[in-house]
PQR file of N, CA, C, O and H, with PARSE charges and radii, in Angstrom:
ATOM      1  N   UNK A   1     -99.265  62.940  56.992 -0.4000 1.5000
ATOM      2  CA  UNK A   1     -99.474  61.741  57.771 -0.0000 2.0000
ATOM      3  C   UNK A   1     -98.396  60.690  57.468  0.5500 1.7000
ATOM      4  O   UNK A   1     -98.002  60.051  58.444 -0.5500 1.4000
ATOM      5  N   UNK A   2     -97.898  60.430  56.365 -0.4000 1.5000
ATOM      6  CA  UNK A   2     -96.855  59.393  55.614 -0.0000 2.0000
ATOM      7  C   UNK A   2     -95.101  59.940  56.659  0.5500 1.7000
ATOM      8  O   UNK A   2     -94.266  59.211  57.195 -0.5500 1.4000
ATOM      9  H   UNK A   2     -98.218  60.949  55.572  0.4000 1.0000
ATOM     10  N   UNK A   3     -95.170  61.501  56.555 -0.4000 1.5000
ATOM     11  CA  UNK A   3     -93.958  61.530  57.002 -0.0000 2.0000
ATOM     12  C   UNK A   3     -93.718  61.272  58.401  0.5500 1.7000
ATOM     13  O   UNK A   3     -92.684  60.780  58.852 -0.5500 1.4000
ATOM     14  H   UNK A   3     -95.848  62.093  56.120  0.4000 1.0000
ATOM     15  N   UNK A   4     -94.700  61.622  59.043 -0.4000 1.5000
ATOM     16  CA  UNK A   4     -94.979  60.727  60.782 -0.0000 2.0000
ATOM     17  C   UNK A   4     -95.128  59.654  60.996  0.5500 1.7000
ATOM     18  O   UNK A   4     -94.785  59.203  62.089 -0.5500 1.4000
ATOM     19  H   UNK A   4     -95.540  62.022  58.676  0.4000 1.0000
ATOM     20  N   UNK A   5     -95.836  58.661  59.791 -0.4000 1.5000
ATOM     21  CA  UNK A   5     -95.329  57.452  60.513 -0.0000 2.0000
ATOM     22  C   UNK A   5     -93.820  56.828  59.965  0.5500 1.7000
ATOM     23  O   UNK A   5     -93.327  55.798  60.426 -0.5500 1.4000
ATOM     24  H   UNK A   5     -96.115  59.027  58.903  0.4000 1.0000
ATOM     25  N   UNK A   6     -93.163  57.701  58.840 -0.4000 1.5000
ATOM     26  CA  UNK A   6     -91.850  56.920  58.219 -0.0000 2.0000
ATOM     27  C   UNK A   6     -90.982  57.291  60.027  0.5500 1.7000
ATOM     28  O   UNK A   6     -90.333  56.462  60.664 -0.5500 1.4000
ATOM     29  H   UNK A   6     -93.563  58.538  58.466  0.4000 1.0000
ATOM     30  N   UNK A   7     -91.223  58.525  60.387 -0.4000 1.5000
ATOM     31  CA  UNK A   7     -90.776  59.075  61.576 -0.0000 2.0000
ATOM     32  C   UNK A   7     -91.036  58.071  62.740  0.5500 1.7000
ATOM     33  O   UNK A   7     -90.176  57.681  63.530 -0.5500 1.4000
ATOM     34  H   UNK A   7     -91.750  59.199  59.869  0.4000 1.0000
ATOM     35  N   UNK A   8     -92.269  57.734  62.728 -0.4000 1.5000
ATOM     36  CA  UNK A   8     -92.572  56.557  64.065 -0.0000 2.0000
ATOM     37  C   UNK A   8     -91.624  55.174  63.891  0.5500 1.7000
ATOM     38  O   UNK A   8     -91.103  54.468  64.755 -0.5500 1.4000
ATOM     39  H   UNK A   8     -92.968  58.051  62.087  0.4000 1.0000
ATOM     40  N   UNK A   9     -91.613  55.072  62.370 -0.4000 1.5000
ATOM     41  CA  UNK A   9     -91.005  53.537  62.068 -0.0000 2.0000
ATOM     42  C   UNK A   9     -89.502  53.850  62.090  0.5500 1.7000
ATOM     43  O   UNK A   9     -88.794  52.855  62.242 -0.5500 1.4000
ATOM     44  H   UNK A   9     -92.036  55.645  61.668  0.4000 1.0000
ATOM     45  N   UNK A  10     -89.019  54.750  61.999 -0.4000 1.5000
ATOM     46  CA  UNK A  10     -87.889  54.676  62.174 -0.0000 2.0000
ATOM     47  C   UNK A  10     -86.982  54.868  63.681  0.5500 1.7000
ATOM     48  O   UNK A  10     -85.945  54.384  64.134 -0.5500 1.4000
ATOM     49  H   UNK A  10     -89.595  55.558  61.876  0.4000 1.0000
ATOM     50  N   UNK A  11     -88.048  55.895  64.166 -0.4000 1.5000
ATOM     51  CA  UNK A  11     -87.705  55.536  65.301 -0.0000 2.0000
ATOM     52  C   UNK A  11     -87.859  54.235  66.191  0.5500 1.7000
ATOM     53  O   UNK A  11     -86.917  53.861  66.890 -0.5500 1.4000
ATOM     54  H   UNK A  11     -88.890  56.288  63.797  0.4000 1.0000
ATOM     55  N   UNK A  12     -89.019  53.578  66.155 -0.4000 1.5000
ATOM     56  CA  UNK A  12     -88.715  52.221  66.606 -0.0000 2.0000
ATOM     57  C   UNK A  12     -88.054  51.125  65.877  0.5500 1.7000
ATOM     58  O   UNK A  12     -88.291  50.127  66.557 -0.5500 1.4000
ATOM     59  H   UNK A  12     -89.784  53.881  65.588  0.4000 1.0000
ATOM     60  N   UNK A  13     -87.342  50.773  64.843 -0.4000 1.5000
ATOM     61  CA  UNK A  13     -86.373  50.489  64.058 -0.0000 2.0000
ATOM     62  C   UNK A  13     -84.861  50.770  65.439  0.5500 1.7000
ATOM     63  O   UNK A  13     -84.385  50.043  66.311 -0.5500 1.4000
ATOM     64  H   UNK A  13     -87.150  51.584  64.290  0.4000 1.0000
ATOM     65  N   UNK A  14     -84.622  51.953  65.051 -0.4000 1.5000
ATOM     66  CA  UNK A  14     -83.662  52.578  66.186 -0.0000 2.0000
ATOM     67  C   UNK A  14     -83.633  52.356  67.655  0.5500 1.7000
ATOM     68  O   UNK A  14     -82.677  52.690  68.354 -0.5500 1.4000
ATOM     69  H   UNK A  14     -85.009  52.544  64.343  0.4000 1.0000
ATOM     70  N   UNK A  15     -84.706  51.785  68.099 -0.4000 1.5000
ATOM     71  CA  UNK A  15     -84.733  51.878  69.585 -0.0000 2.0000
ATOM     72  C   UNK A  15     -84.675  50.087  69.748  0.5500 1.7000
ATOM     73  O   UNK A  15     -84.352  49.438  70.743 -0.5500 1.4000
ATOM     74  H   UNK A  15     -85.483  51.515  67.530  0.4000 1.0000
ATOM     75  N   UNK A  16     -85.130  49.577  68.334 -0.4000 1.5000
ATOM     76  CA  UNK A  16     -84.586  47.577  68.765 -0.0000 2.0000
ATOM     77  C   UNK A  16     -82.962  47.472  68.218  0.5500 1.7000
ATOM     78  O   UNK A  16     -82.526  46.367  67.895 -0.5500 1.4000
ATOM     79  H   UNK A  16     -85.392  50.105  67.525  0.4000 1.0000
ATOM     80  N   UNK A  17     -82.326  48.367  68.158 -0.4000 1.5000
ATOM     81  CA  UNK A  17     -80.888  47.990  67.753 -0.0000 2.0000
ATOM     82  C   UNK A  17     -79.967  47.259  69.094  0.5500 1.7000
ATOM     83  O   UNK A  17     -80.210  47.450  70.285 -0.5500 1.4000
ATOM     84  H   UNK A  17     -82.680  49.264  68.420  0.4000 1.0000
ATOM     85  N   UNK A  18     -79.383  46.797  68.796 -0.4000 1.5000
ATOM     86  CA  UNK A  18     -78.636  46.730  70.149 -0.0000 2.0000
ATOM     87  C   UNK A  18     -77.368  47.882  70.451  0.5500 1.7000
ATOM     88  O   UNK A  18     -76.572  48.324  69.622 -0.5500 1.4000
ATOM     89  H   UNK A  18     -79.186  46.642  67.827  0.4000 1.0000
ATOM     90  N   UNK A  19     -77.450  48.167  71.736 -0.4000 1.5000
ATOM     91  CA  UNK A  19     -76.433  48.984  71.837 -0.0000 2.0000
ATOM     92  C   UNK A  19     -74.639  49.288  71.872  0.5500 1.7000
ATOM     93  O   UNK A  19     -74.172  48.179  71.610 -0.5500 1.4000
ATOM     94  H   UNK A  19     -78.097  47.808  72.409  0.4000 1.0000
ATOM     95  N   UNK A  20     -73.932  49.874  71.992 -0.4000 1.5000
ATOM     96  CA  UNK A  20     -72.661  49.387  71.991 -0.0000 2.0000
ATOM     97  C   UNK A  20     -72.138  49.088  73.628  0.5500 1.7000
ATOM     98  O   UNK A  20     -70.959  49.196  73.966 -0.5500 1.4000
ATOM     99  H   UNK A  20     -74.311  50.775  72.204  0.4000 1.0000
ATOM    100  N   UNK A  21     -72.882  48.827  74.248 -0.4000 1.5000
ATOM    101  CA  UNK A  21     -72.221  49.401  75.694 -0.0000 2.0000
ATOM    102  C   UNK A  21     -72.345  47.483  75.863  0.5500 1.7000
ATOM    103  O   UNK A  21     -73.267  46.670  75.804 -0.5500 1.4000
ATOM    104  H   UNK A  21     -73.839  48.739  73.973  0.4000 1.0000
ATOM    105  N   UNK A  22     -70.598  47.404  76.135 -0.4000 1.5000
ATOM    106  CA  UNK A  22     -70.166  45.997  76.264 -0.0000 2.0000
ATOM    107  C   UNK A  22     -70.393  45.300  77.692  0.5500 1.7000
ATOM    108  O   UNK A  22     -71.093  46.130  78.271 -0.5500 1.4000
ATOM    109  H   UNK A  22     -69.849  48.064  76.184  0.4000 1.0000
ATOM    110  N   UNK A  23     -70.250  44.563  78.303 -0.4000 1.5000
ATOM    111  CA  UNK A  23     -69.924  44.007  80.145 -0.0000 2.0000
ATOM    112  C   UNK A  23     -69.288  42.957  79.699  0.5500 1.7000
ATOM    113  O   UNK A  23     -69.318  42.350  78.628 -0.5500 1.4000
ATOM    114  H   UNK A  23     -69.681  43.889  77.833  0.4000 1.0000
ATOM    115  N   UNK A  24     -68.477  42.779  81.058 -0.4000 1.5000
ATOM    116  CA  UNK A  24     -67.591  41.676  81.528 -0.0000 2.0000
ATOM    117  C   UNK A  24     -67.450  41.371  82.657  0.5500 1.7000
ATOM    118  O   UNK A  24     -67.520  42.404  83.323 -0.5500 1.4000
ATOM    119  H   UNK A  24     -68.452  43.271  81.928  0.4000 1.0000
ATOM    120  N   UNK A  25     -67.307  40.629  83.198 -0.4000 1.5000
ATOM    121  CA  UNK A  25     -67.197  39.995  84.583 -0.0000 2.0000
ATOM    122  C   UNK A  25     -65.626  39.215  84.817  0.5500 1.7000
ATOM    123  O   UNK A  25     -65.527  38.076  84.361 -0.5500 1.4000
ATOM    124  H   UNK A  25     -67.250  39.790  82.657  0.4000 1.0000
ATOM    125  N   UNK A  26     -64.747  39.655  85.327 -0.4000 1.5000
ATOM    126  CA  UNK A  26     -63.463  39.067  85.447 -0.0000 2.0000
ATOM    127  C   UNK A  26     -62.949  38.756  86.912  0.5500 1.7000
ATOM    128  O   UNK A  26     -63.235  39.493  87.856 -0.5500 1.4000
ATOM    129  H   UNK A  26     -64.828  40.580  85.697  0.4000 1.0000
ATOM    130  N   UNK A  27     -62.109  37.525  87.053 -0.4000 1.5000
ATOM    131  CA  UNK A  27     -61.300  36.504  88.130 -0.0000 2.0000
ATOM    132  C   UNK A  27     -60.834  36.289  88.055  0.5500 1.7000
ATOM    133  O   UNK A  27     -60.648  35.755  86.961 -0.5500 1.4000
ATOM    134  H   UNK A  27     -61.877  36.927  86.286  0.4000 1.0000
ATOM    135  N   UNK A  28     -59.724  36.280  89.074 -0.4000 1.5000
ATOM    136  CA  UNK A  28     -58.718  36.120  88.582 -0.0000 2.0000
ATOM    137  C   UNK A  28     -58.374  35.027  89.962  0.5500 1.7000
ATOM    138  O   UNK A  28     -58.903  34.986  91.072 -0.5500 1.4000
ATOM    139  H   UNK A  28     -59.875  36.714  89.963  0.4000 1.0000
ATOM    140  N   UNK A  29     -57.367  34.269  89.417 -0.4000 1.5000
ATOM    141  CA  UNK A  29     -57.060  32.601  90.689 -0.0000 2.0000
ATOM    142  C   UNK A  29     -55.968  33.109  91.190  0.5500 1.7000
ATOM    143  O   UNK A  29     -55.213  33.988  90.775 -0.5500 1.4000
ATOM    144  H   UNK A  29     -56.938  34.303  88.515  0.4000 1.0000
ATOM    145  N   UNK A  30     -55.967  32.531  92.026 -0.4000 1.5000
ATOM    146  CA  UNK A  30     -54.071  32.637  92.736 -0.0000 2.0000
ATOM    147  C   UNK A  30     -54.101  31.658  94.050  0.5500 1.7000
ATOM    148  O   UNK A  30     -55.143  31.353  94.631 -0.5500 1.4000
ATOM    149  H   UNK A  30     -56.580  31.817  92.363  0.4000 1.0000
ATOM    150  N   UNK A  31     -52.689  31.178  94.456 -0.4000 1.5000
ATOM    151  CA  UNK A  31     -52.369  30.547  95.344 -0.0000 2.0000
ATOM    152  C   UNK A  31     -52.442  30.635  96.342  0.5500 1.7000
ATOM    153  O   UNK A  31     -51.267  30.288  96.458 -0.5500 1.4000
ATOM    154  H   UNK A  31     -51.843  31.425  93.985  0.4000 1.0000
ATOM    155  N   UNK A  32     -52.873  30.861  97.790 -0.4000 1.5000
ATOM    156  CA  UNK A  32     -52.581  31.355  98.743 -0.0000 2.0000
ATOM    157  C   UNK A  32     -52.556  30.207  99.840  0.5500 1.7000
ATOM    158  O   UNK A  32     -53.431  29.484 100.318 -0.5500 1.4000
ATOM    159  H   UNK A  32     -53.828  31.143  97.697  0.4000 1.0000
ATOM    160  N   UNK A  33     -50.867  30.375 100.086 -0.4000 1.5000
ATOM    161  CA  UNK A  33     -51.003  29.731 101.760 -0.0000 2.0000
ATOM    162  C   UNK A  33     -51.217  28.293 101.034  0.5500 1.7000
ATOM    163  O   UNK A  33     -51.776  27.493 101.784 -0.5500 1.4000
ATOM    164  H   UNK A  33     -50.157  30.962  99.698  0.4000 1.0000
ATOM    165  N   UNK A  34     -50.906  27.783  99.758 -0.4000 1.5000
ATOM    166  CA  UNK A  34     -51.113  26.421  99.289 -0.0000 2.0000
ATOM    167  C   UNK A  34     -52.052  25.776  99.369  0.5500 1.7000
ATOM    168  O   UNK A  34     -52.193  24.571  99.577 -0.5500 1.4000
ATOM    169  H   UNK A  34     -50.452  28.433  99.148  0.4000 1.0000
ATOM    170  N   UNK A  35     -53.314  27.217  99.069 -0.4000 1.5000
ATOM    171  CA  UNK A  35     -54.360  27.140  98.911 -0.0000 2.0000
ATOM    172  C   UNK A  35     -55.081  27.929  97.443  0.5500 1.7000
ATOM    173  O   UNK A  35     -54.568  29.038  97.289 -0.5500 1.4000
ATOM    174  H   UNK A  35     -53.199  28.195  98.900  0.4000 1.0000
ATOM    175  N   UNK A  36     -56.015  27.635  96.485 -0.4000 1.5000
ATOM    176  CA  UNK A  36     -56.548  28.313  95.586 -0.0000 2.0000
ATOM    177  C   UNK A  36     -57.557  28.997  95.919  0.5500 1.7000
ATOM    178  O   UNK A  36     -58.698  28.605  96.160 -0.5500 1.4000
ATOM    179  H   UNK A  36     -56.431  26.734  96.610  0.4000 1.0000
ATOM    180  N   UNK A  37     -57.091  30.135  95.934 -0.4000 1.5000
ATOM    181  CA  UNK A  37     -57.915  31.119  96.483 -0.0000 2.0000
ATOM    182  C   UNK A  37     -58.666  32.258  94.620  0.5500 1.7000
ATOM    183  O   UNK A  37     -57.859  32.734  93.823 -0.5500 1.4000
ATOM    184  H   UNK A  37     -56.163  30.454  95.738  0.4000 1.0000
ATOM    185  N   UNK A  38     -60.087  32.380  94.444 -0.4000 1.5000
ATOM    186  CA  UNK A  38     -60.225  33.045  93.844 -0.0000 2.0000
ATOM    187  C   UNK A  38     -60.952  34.490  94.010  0.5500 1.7000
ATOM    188  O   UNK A  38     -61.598  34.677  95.041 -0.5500 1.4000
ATOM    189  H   UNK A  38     -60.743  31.993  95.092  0.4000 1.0000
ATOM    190  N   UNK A  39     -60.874  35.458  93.089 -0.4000 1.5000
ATOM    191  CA  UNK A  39     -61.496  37.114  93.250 -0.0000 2.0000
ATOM    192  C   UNK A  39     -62.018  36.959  92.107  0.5500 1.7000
ATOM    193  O   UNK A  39     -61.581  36.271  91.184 -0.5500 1.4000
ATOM    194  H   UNK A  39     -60.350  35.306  92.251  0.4000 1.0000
ATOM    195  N   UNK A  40     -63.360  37.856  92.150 -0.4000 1.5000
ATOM    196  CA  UNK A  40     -64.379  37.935  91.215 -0.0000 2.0000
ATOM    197  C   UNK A  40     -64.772  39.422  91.351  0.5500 1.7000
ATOM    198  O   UNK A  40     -65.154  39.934  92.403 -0.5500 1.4000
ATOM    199  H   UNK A  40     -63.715  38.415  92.900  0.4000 1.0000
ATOM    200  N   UNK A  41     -64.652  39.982  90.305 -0.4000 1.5000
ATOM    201  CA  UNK A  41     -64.374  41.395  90.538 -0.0000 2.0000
ATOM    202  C   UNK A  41     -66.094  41.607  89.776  0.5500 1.7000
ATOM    203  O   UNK A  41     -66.669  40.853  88.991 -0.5500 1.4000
ATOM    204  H   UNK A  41     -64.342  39.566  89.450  0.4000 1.0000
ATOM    205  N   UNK A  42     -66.506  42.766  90.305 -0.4000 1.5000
ATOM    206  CA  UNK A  42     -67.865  42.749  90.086 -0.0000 2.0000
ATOM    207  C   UNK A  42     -67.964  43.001  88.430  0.5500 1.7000
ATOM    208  O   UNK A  42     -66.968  43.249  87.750 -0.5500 1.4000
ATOM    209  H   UNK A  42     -66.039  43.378  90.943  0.4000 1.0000
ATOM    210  N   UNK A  43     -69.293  42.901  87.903 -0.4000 1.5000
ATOM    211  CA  UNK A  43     -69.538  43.478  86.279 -0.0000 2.0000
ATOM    212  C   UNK A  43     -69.670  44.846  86.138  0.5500 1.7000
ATOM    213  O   UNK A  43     -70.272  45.768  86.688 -0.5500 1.4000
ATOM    214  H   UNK A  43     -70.102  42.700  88.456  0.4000 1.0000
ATOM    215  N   UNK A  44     -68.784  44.643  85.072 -0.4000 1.5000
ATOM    216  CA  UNK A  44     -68.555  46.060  84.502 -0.0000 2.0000
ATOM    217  C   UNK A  44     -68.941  46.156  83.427  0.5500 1.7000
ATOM    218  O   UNK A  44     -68.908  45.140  82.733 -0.5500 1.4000
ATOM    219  H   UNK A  44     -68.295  43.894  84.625  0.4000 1.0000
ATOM    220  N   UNK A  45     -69.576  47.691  82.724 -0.4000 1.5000
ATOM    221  CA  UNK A  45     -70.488  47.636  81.267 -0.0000 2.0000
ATOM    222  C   UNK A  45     -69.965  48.957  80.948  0.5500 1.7000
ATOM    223  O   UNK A  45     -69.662  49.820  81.772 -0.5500 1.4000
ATOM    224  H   UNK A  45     -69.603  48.516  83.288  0.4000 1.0000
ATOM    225  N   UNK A  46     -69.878  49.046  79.574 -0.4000 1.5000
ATOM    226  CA  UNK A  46     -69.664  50.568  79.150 -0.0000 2.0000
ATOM    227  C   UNK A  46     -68.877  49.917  77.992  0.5500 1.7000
ATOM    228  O   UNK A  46     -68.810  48.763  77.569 -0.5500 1.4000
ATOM    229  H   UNK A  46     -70.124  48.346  78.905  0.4000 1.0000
ATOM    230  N   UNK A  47     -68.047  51.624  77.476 -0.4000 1.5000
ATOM    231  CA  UNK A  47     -67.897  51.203  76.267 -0.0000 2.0000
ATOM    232  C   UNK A  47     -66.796  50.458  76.087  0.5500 1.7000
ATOM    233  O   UNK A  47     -66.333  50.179  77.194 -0.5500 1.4000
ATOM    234  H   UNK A  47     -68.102  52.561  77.820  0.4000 1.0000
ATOM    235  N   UNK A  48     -65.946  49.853  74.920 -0.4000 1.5000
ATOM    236  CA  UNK A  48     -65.160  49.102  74.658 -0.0000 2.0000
ATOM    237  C   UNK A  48     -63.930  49.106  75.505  0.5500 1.7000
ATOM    238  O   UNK A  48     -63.489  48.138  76.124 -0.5500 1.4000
ATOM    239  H   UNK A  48     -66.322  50.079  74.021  0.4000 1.0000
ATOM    240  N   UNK A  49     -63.217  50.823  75.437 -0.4000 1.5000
ATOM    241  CA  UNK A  49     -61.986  50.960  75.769 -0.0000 2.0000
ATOM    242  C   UNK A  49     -61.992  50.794  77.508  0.5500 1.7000
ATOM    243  O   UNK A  49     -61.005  50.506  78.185 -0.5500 1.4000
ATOM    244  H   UNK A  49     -63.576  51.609  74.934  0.4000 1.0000
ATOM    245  N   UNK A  50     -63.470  51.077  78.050 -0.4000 1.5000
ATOM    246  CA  UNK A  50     -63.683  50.693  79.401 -0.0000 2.0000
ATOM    247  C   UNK A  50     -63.472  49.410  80.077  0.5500 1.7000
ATOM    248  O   UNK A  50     -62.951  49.049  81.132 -0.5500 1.4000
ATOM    249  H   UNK A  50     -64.272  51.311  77.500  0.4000 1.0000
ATOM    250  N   UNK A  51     -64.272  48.653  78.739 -0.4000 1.5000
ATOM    251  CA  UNK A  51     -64.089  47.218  79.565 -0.0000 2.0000
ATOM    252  C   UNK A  51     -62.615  47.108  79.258  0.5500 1.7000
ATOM    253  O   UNK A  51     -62.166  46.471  80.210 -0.5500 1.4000
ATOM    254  H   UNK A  51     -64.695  48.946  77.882  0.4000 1.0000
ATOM    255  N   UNK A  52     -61.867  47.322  78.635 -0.4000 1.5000
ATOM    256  CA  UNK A  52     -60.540  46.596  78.331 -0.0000 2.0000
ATOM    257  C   UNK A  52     -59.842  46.812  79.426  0.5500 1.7000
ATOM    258  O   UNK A  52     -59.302  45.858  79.987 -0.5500 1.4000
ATOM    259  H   UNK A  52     -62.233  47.839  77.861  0.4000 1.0000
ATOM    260  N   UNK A  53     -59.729  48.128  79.932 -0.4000 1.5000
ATOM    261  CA  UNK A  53     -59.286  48.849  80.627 -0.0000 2.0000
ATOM    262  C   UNK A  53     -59.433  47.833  82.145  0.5500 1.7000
ATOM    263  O   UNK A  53     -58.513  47.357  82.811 -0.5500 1.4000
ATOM    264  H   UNK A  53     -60.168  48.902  79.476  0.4000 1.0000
ATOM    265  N   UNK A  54     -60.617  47.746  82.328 -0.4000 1.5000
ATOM    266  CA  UNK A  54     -60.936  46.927  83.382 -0.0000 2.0000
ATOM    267  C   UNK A  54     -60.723  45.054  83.411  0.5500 1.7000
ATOM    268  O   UNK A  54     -60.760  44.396  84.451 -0.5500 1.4000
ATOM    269  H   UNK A  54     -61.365  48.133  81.788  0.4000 1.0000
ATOM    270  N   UNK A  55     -60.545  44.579  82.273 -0.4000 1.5000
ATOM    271  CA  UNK A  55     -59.978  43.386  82.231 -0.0000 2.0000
ATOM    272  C   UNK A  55     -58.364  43.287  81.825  0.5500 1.7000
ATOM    273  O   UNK A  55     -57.796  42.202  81.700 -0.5500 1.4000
ATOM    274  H   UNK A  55     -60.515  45.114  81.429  0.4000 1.0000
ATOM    275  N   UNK A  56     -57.781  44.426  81.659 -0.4000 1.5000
ATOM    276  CA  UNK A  56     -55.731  44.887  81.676 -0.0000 2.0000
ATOM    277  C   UNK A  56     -55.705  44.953  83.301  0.5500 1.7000
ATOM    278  O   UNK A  56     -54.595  44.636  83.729 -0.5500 1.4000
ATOM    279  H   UNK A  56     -58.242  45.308  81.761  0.4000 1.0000
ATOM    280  N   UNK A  57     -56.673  45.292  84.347 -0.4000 1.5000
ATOM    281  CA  UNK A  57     -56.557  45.402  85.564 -0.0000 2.0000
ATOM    282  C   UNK A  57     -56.788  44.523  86.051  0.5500 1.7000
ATOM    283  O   UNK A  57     -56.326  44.533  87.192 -0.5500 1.4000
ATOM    284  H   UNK A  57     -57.575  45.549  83.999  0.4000 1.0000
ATOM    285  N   UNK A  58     -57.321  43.626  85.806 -0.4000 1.5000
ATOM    286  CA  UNK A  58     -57.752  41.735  86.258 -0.0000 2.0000
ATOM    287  C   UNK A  58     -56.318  41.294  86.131  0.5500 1.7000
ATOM    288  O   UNK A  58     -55.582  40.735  86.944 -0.5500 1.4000
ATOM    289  H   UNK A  58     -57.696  43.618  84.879  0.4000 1.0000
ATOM    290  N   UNK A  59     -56.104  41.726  84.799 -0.4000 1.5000
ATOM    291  CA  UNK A  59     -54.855  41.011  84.348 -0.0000 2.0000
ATOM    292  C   UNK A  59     -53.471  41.645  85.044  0.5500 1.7000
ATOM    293  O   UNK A  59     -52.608  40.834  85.379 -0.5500 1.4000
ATOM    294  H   UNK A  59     -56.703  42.180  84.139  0.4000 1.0000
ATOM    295  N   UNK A  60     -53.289  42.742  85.220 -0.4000 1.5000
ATOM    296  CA  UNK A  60     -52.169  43.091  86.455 -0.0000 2.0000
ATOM    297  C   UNK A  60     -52.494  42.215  88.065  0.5500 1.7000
ATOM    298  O   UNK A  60     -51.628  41.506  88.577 -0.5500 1.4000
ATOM    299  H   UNK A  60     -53.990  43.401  84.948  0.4000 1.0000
ATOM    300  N   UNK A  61     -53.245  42.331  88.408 -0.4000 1.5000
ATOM    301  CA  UNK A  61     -53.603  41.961  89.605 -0.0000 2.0000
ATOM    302  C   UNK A  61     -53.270  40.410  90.015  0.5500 1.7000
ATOM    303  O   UNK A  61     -52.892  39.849  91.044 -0.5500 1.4000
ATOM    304  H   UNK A  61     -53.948  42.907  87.992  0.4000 1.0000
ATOM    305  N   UNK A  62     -53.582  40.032  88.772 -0.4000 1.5000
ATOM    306  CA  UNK A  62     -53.087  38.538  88.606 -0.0000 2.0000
ATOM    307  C   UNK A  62     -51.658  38.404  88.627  0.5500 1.7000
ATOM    308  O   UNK A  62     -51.072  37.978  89.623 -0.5500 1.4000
ATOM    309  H   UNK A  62     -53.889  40.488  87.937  0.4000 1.0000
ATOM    310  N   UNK A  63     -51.064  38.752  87.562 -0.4000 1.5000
ATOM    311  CA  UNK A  63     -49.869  38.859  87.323 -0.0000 2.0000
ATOM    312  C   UNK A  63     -48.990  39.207  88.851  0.5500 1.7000
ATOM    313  O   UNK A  63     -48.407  38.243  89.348 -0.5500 1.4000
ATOM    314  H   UNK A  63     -51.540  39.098  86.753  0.4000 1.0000
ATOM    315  N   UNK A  64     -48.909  40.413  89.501 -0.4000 1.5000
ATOM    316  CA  UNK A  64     -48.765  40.662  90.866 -0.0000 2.0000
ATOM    317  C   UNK A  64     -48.565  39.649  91.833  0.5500 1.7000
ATOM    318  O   UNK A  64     -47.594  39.259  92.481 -0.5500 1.4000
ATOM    319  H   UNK A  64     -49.383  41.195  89.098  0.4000 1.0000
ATOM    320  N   UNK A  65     -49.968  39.276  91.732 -0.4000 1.5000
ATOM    321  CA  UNK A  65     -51.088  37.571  92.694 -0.0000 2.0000
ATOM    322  C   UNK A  65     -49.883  36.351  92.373  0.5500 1.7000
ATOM    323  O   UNK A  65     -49.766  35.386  93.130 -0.5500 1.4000
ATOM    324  H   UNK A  65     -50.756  39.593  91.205  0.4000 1.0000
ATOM    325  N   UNK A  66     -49.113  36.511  91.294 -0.4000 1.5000
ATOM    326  CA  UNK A  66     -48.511  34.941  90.421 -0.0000 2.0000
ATOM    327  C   UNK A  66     -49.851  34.106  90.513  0.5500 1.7000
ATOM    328  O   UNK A  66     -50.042  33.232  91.358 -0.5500 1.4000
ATOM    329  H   UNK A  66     -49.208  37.295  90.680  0.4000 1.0000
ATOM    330  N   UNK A  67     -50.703  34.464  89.594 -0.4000 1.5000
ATOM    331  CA  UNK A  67     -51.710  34.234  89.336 -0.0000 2.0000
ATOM    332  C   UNK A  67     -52.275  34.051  87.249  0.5500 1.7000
ATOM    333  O   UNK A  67     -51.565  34.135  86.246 -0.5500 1.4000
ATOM    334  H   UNK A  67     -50.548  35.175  88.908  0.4000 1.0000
ATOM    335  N   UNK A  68     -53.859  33.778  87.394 -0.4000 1.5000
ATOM    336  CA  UNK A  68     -54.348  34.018  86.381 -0.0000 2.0000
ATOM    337  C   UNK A  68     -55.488  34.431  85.875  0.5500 1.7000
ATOM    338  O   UNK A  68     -56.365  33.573  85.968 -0.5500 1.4000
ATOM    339  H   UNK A  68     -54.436  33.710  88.208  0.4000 1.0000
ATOM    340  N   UNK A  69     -55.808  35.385  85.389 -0.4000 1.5000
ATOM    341  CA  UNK A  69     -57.280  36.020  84.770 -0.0000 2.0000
ATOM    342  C   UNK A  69     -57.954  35.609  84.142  0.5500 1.7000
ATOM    343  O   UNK A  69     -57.488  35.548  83.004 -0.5500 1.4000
ATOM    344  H   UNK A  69     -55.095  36.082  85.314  0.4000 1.0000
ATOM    345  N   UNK A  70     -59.002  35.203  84.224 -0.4000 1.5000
ATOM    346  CA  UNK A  70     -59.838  35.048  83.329 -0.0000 2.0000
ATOM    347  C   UNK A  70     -61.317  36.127  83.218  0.5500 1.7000
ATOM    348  O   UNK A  70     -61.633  36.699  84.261 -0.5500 1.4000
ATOM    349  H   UNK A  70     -59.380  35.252  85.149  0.4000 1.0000
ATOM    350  N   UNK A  71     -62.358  36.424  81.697 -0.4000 1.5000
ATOM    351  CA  UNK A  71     -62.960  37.273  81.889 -0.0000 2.0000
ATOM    352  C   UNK A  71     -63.819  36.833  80.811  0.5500 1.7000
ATOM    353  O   UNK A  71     -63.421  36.456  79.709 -0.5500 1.4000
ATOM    354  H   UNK A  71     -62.101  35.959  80.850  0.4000 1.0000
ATOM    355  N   UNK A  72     -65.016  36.903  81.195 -0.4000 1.5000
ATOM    356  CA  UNK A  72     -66.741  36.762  79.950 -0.0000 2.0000
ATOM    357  C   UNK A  72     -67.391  37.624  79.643  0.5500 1.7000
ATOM    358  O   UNK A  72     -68.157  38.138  80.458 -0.5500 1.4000
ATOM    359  H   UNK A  72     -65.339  37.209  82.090  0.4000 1.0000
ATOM    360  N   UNK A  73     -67.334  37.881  78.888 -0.4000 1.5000
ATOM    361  CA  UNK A  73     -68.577  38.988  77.870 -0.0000 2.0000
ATOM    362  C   UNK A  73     -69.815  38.560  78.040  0.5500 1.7000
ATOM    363  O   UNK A  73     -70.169  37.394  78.220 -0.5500 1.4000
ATOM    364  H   UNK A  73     -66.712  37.463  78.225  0.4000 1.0000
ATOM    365  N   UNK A  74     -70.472  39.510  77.983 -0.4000 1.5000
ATOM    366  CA  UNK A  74     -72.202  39.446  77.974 -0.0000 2.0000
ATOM    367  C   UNK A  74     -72.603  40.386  77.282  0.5500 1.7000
ATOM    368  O   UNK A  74     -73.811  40.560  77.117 -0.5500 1.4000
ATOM    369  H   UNK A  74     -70.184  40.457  77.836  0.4000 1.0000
TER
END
C-alpha cells in the first residue's frame, strides 16, 4: 500500500511541474507609404529552438520591411 501511494504522490508532484514548451507572440513595425503600418504574427509555443527560430523570422522580415521586431514570452 506505501509503494502506491509514494507512486500516486509522485506522480502528481510530476504532473504540477511546469512544462518546457515556451510561446511568443512577435511584430514587427514598418513604414509604409509614410505611414506606420504594424504585423502581428500569430503565437507560437513549443520548444526553445522553435520559438527562436520563429522570432530570427520576425526579425528578418523586419529587417527586409526597414523595419523593427519586437516579441513577448508567456
Amino acid at each position: 500500500m506505501k509503494k502506491v501511494l509514494v507512486v500516486l504522490a509522485a506522480a502528481a508532484f510530476v504532473m504540477t511541474l511546469p512544462s518546457c514548451k515556451k510561446c511568443s507572440t512577435c511584430k514587427y513595425t514598418y513604414d509604409f507609404l509614410g505611414t506606420q503600418t504594424t504585423y502581428t504574427y500569430p503565437e507560437t509555443c513549443g520548444k526553445k529552438k522553435d520559438v527562436e527560430a520563429y522570432e530570427d523570422a520576425c526579425a528578418a522580415a523586419a529587417t527586409l520591411a526597414g523595419g523593427s521586431c519586437t516579441c513577448d514570452k508567456s
